[in-house]
C-alpha positions as protocol buffer text, in pm:
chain_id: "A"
residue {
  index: 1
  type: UNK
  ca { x: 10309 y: 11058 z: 7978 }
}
residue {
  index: 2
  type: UNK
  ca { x: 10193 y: 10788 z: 8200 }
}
residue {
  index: 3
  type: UNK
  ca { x: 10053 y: 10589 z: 7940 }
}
residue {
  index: 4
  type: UNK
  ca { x: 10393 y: 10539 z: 7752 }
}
residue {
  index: 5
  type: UNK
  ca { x: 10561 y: 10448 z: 8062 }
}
residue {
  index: 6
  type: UNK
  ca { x: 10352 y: 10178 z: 8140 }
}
residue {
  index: 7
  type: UNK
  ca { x: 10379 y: 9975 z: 7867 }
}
residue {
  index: 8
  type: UNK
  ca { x: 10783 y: 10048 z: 7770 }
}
residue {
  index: 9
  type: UNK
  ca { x: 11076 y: 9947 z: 7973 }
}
residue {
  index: 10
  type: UNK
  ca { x: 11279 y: 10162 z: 8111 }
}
residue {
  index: 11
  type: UNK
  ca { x: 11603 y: 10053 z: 7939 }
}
residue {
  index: 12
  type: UNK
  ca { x: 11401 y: 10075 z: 7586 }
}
residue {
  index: 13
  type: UNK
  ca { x: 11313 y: 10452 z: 7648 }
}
residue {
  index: 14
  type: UNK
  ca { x: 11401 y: 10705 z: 7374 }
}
residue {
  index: 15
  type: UNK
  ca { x: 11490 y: 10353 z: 7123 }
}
residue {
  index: 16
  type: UNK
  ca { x: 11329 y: 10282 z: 6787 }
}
residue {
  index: 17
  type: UNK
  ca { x: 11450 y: 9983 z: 6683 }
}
residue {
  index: 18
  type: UNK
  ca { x: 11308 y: 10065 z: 6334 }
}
residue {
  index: 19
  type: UNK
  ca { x: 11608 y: 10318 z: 6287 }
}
residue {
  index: 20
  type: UNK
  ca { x: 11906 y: 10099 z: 6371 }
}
residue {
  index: 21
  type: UNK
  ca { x: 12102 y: 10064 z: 6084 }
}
residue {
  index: 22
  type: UNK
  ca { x: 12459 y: 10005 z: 6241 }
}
residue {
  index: 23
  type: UNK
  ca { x: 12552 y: 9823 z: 6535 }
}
residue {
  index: 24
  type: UNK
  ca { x: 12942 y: 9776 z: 6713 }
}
residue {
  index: 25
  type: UNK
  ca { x: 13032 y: 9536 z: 6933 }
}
residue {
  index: 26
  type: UNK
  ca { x: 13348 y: 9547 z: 7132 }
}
residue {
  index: 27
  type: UNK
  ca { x: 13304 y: 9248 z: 7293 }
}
residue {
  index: 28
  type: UNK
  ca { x: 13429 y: 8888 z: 7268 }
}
residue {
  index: 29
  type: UNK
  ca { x: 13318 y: 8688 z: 6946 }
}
residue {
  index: 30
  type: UNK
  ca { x: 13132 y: 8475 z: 7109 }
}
residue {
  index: 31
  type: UNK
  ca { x: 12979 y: 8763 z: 7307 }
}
residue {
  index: 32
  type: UNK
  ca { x: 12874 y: 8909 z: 6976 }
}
residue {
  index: 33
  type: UNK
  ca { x: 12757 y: 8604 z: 6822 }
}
residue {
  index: 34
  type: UNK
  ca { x: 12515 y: 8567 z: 7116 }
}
residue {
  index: 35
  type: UNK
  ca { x: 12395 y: 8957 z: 7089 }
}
residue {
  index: 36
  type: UNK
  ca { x: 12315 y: 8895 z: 6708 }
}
residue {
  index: 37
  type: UNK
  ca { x: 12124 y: 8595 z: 6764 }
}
residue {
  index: 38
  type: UNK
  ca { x: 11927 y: 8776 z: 7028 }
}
residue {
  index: 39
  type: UNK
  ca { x: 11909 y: 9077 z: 6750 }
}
residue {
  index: 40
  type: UNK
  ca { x: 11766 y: 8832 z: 6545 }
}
residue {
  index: 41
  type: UNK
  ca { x: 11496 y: 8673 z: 6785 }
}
residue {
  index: 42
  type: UNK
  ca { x: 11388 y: 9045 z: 6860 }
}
residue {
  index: 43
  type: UNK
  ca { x: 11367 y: 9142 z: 6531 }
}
residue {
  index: 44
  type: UNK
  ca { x: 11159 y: 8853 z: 6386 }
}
residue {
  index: 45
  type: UNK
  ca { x: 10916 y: 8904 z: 6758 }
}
residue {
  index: 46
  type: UNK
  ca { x: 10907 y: 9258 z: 6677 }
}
residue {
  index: 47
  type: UNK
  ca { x: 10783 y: 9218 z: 6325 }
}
residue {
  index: 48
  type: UNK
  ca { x: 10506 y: 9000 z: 6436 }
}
residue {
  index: 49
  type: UNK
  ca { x: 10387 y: 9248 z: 6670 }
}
residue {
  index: 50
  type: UNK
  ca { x: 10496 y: 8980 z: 6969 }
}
residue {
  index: 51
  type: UNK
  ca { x: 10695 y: 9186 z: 7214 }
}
residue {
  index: 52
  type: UNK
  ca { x: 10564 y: 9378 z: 7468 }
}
residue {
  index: 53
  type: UNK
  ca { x: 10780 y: 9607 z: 7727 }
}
residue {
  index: 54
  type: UNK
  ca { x: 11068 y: 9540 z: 7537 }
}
residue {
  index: 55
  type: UNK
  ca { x: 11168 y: 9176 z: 7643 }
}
residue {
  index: 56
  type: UNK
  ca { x: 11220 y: 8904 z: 7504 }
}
residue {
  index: 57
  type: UNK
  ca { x: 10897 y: 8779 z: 7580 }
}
residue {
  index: 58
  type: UNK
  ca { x: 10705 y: 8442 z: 7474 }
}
residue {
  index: 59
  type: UNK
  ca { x: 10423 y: 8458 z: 7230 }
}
residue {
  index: 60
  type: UNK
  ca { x: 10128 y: 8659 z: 7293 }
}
residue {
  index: 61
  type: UNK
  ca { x: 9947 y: 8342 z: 7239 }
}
residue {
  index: 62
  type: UNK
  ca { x: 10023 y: 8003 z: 7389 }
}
residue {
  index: 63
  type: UNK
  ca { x: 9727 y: 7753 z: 7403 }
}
residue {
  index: 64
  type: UNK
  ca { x: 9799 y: 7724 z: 7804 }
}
residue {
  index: 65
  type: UNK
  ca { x: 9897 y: 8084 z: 7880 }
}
residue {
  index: 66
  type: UNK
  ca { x: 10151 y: 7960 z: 8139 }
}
residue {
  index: 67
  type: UNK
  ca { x: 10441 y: 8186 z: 7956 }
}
residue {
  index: 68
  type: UNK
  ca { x: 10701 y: 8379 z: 8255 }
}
residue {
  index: 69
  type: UNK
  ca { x: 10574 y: 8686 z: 8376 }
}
residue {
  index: 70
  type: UNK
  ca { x: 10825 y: 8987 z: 8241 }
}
residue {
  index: 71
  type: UNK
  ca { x: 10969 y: 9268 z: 8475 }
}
residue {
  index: 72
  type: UNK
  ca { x: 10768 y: 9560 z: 8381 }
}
residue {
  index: 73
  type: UNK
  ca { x: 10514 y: 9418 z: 8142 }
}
residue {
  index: 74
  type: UNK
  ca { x: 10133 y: 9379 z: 8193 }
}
residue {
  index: 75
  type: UNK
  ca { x: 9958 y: 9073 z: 8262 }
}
residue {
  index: 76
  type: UNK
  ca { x: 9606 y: 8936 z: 8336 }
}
residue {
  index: 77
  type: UNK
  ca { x: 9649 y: 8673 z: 8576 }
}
residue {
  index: 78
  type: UNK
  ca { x: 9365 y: 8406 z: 8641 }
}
residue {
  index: 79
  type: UNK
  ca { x: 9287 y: 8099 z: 8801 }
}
residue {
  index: 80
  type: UNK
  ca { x: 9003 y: 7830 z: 8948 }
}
residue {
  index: 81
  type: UNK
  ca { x: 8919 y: 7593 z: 9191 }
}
residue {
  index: 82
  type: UNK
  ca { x: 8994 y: 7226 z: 9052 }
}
residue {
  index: 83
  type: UNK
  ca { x: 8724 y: 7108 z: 8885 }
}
residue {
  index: 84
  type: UNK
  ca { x: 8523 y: 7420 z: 8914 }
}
residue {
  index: 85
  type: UNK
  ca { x: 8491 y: 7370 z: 9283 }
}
residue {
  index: 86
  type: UNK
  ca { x: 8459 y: 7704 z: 9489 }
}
residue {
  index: 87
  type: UNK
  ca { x: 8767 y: 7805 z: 9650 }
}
residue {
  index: 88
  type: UNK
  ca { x: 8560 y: 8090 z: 9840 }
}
residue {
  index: 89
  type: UNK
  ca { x: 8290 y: 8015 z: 10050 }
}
residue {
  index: 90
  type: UNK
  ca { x: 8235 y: 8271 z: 10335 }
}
residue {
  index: 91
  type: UNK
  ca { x: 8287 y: 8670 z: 10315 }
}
residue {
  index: 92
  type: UNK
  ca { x: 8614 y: 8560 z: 10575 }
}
residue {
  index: 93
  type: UNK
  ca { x: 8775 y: 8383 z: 10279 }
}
residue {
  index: 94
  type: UNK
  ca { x: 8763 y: 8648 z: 10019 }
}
residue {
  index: 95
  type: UNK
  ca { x: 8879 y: 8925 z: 10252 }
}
residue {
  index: 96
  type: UNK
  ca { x: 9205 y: 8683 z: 10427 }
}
residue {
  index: 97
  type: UNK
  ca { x: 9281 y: 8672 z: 10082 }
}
residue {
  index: 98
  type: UNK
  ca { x: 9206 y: 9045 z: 9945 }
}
residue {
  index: 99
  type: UNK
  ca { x: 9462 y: 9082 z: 10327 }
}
residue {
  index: 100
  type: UNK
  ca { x: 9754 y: 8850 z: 10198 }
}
residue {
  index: 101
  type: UNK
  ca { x: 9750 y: 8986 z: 9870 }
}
residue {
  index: 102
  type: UNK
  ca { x: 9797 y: 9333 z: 9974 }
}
residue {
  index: 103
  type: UNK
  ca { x: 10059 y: 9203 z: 10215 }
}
residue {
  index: 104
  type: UNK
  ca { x: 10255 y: 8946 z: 10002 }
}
residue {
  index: 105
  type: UNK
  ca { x: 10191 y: 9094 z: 9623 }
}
residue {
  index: 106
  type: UNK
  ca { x: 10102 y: 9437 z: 9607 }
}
residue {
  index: 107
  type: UNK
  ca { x: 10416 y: 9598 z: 9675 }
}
residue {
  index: 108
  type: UNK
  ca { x: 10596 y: 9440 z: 9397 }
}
residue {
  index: 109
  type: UNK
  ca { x: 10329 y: 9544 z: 9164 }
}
residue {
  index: 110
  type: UNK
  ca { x: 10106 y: 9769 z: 9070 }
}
residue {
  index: 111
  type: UNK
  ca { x: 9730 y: 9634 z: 9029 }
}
residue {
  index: 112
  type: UNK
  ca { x: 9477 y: 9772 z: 8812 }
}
residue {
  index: 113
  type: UNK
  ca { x: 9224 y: 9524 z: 8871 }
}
residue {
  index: 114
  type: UNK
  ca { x: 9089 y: 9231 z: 9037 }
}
residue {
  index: 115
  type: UNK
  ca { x: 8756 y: 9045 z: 9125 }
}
residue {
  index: 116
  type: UNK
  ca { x: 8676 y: 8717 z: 9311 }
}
residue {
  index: 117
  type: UNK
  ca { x: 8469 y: 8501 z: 9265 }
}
residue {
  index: 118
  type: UNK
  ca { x: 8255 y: 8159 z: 9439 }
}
residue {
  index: 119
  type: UNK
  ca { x: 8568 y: 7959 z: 9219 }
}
residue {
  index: 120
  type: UNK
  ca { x: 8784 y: 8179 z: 9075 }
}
residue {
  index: 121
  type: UNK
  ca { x: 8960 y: 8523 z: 9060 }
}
residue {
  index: 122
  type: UNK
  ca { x: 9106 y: 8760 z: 8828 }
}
residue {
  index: 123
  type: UNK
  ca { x: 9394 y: 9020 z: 8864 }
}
residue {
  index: 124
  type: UNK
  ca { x: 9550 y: 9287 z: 8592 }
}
residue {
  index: 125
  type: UNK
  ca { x: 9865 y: 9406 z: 8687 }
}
residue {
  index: 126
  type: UNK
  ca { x: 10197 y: 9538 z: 8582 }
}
residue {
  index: 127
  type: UNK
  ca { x: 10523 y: 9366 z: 8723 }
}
residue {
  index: 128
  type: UNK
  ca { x: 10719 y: 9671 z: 8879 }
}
residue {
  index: 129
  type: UNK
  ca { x: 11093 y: 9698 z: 8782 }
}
residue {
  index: 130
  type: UNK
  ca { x: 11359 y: 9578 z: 9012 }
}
residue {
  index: 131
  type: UNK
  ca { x: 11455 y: 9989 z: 9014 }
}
residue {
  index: 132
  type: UNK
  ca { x: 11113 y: 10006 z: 9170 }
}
residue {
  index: 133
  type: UNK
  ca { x: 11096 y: 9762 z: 9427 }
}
residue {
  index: 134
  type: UNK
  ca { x: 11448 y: 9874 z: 9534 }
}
residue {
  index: 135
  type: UNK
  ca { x: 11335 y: 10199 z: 9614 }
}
residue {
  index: 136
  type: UNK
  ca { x: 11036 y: 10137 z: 9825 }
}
residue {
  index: 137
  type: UNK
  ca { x: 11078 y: 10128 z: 10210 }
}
residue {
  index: 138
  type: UNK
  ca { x: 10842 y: 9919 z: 10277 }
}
residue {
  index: 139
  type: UNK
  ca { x: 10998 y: 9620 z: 10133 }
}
residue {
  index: 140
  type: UNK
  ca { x: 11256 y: 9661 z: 10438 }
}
residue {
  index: 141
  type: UNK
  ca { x: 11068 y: 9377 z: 10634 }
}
residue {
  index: 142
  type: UNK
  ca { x: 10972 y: 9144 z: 10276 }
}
residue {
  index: 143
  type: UNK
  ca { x: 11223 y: 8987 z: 10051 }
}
residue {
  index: 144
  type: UNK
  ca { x: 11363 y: 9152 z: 9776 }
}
residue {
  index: 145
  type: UNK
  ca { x: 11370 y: 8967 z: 9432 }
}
residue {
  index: 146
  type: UNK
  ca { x: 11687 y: 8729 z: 9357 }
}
residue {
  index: 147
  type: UNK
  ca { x: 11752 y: 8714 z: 9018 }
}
residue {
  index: 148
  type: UNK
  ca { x: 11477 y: 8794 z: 8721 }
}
residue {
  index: 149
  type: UNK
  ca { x: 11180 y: 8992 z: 8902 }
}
residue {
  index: 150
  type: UNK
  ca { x: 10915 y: 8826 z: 8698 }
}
residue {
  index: 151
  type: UNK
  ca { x: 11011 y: 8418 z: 8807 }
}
residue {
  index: 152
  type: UNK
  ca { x: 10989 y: 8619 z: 9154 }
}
residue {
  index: 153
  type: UNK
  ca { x: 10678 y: 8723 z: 9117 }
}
residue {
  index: 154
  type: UNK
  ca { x: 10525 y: 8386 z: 8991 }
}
residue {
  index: 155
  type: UNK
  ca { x: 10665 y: 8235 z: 9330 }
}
residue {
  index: 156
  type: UNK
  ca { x: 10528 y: 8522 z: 9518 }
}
residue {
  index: 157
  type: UNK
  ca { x: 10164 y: 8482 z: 9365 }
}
residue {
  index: 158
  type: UNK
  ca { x: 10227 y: 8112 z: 9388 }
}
residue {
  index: 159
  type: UNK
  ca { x: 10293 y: 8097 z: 9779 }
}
residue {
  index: 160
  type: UNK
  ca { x: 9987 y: 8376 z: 9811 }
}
residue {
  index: 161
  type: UNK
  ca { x: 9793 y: 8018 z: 9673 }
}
residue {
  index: 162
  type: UNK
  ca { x: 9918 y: 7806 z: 9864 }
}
residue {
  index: 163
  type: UNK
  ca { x: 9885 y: 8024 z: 10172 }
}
residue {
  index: 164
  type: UNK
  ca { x: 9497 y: 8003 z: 10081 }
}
residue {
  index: 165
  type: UNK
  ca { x: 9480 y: 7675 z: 9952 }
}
residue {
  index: 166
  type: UNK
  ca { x: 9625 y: 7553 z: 10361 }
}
residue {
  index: 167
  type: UNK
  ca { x: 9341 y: 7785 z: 10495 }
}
residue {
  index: 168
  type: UNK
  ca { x: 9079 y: 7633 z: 10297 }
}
residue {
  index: 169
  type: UNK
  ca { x: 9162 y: 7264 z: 10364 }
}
residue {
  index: 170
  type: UNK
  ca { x: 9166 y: 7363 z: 10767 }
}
residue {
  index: 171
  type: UNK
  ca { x: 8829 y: 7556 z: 10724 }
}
residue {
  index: 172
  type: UNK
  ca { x: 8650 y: 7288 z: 10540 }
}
residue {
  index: 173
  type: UNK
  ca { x: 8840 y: 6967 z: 10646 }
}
residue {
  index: 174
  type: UNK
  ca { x: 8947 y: 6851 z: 10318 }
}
residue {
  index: 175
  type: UNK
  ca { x: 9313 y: 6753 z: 10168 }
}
residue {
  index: 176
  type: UNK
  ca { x: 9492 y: 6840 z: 9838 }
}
residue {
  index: 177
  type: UNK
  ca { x: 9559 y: 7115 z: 9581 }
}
residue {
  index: 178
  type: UNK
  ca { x: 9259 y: 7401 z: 9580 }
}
residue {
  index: 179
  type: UNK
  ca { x: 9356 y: 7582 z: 9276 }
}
residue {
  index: 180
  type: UNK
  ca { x: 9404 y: 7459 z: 8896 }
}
residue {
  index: 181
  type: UNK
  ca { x: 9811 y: 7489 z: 8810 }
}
residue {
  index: 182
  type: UNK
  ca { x: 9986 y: 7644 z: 8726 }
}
residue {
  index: 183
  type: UNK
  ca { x: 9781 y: 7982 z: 8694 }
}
residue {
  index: 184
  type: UNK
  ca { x: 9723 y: 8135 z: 8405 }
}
residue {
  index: 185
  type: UNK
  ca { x: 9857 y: 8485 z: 8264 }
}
residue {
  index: 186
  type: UNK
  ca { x: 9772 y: 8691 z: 7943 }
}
residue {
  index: 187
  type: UNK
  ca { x: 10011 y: 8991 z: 7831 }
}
residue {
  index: 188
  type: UNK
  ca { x: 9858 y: 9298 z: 7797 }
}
residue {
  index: 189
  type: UNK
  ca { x: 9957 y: 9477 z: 7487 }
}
residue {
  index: 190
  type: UNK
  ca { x: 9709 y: 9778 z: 7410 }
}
residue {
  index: 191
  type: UNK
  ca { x: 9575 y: 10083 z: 7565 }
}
residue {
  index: 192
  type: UNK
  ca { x: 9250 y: 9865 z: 7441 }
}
residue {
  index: 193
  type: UNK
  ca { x: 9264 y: 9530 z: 7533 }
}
residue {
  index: 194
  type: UNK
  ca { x: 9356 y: 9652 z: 7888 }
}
residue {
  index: 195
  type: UNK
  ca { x: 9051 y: 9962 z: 7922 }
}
residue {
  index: 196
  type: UNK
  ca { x: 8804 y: 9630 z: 7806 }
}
residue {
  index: 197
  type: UNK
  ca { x: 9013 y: 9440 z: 8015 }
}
residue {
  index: 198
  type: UNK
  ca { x: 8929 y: 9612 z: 8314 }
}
residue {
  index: 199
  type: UNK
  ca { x: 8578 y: 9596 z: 8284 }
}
residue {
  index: 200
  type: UNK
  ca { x: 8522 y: 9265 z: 8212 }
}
residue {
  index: 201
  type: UNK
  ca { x: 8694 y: 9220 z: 8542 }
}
residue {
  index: 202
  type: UNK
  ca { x: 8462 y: 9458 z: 8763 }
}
residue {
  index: 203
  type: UNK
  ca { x: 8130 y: 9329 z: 8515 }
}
residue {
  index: 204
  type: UNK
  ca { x: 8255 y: 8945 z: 8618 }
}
residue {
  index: 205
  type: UNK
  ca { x: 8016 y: 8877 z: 8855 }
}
residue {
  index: 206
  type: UNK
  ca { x: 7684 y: 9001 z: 8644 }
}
residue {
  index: 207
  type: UNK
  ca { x: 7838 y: 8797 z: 8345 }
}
residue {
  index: 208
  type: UNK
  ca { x: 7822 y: 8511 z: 8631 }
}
residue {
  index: 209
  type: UNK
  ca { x: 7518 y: 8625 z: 8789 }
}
residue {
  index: 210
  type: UNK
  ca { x: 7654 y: 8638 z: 9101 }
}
residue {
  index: 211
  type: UNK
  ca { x: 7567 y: 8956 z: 9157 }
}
residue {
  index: 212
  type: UNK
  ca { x: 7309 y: 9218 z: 8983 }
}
residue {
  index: 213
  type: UNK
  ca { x: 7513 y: 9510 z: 9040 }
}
residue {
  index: 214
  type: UNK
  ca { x: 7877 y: 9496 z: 8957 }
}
residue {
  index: 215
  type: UNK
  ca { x: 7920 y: 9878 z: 9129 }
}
residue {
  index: 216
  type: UNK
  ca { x: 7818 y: 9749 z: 9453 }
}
residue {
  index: 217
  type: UNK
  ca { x: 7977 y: 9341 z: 9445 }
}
residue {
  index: 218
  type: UNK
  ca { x: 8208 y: 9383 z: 9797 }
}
residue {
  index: 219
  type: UNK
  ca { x: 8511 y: 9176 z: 9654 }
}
residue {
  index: 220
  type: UNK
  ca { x: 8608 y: 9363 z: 9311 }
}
residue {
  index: 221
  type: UNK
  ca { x: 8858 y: 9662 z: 9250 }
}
residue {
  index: 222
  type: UNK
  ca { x: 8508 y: 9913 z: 9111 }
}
residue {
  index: 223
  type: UNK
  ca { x: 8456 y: 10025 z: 9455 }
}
residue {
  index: 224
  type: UNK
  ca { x: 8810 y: 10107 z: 9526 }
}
residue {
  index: 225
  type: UNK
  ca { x: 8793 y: 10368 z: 9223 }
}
residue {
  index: 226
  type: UNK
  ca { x: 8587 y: 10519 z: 9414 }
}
residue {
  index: 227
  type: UNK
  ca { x: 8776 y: 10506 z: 9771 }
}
residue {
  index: 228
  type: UNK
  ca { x: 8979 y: 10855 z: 9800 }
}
residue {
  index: 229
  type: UNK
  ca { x: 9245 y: 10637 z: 9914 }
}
residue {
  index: 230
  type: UNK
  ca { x: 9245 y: 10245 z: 9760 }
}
residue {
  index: 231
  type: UNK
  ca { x: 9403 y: 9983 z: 9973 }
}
residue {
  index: 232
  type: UNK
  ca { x: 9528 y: 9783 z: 9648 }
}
residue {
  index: 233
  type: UNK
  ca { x: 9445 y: 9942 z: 9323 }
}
residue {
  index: 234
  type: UNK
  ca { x: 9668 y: 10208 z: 9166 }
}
residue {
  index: 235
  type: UNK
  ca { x: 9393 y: 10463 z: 9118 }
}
residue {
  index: 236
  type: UNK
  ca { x: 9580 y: 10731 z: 8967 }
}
residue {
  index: 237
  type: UNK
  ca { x: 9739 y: 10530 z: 8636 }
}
residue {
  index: 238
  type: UNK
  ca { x: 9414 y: 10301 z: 8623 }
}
residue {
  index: 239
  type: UNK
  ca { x: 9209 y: 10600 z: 8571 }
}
residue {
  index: 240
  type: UNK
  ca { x: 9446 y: 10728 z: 8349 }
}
residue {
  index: 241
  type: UNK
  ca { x: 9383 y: 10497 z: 8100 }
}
residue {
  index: 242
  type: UNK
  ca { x: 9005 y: 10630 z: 8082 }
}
residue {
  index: 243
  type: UNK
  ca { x: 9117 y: 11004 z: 8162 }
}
residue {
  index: 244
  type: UNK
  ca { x: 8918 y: 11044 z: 8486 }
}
residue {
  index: 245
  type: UNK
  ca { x: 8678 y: 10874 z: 8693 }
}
residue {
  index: 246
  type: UNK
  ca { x: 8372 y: 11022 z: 8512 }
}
residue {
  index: 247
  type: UNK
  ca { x: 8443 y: 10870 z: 8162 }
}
residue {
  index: 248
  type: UNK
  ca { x: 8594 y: 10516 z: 8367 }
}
residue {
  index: 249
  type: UNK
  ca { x: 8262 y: 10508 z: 8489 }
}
residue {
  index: 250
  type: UNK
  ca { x: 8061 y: 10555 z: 8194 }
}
residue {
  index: 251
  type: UNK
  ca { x: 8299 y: 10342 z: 8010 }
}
residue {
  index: 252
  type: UNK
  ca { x: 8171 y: 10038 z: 8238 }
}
residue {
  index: 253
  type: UNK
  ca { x: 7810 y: 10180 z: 8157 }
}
residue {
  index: 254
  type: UNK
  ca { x: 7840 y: 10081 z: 7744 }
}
residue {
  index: 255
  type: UNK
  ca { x: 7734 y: 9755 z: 7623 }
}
residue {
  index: 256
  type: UNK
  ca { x: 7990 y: 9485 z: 7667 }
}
residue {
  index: 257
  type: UNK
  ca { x: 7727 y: 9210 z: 7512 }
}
residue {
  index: 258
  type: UNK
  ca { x: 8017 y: 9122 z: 7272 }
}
residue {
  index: 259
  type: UNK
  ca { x: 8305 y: 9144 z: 7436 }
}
residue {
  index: 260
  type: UNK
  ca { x: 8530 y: 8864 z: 7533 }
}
residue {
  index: 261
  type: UNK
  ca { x: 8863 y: 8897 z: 7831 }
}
């Protein structure tokens, strides 16, 4: 099912690590004394319901949220403008950045969600594997990842900032850094968390009252659900998570007075 594959790695398929009661190593001791210690750390994560795609992930929560991003795990990436300043100010500066980010980011992962905002932005999406990115022929022309796929992605998202950050300062004649840093990112690790998840992304700009109607607000991911063909969005797992676009949309119709990202 799509659902399962989403959230489990690909090497982890088919593995209960509840029902592992013997393990052989033919390897060097100080090979195996590494792999036990790891055993260990995964074990003790595991237990405490901390690990998500199985990786060796940080905690789910760290008081800055600044942990790496993990090949094939689910994150909810934000950020702001320095002091609250805007880091949008003209319909040409959300959509050069909606452009780069379809160029630069998208094809290294698959996004679920996003909205922008006056000063800041959200995004929910799932770090494709290195498998993945191999196998698309698109990436002939962009660089393929060197190394772990998620400290490539950070640089990616971090150069699709910077990109912005050089465009704002030439638009508006100022100097310096734009956006706070580093950004922020939350693992994902329910069917749950990420359904609310997503619409407290497309309900963002009601919640900030810049905009009355979050199904018609021009720079969110809602109105791509709705495209027969999306230009960012996965369409076809995001609405899988609701089970069609008739019950995604009445899902962002229920009260969401008390929920929180």
């Amino acid at each position: 099912m799509v659902h399962n594959e989403v959230f489990v790695s690909k090497r982890c398929r088919g593995h209960n690590p509840g029902s592992v009661t013997k393990i052989q190593y033919q390897t060097s001791a100080k090979s195996r004394e590494k792999k036990i210690k790891m055993m260990i750390i995964f074990i003790y994560l595991f237990q405490k319901n901390r690990i998500f795609s199985c990786e060796f992930g940080s905690k789910k929560k760290m008081k800055n949220f600044t942990e790496p991003l993990i090949e094939n795990g689910v994150f909810h990436i934000y950020t702001r403008g320095i002091d609250k300043k805007p880091i949008f100010l003209s319909d040409r500066h959300f959509r050069t950045f909606l452009w780069k980010y379809q160029k630069k980011v998208h094809p290294y992962v698959d996004t679920y969600a996003f909205c922008l905002l006056n000063n800041h932005f959200h995004l929910l999406i799932r770090i494709k594997t290195y498998e993945e990115i191999d196998k698309l022929t698109q990436l002939k022309s962009l660089p393929k990842p060197k190394g772990k796929v998620g400290l490539f992605i950070s640089r990616v998202l971090g150069d699709l900032l910077n990109s912005h950050a050089q465009m704002f300062n030439r638009a508006t004649s100022r100097t310096g850094g734009l956006f706070e840093s580093p950004f922020r990112r939350k693992p994902v690790d329910s069917y749950q968390y990420l359904t609310h998840l997503i619409k407290y992304i497309h309900l963002n700009p009601v919640n900030h009252e810049t905009s009355g109607n979050y199904e018609f607000y021009p720079y969110s991911s809602y109105q791509e659900y709705l495209k027969f063909k999306p230009r960012i969005i996965n369409k076809k797992e995001g609405l899988s998570f609701f089970g069609n676009l008739e019950l995604f949309e009445k899902f962002h119709e229920t009260d969401t007075a008390s929920e929180n990202k």
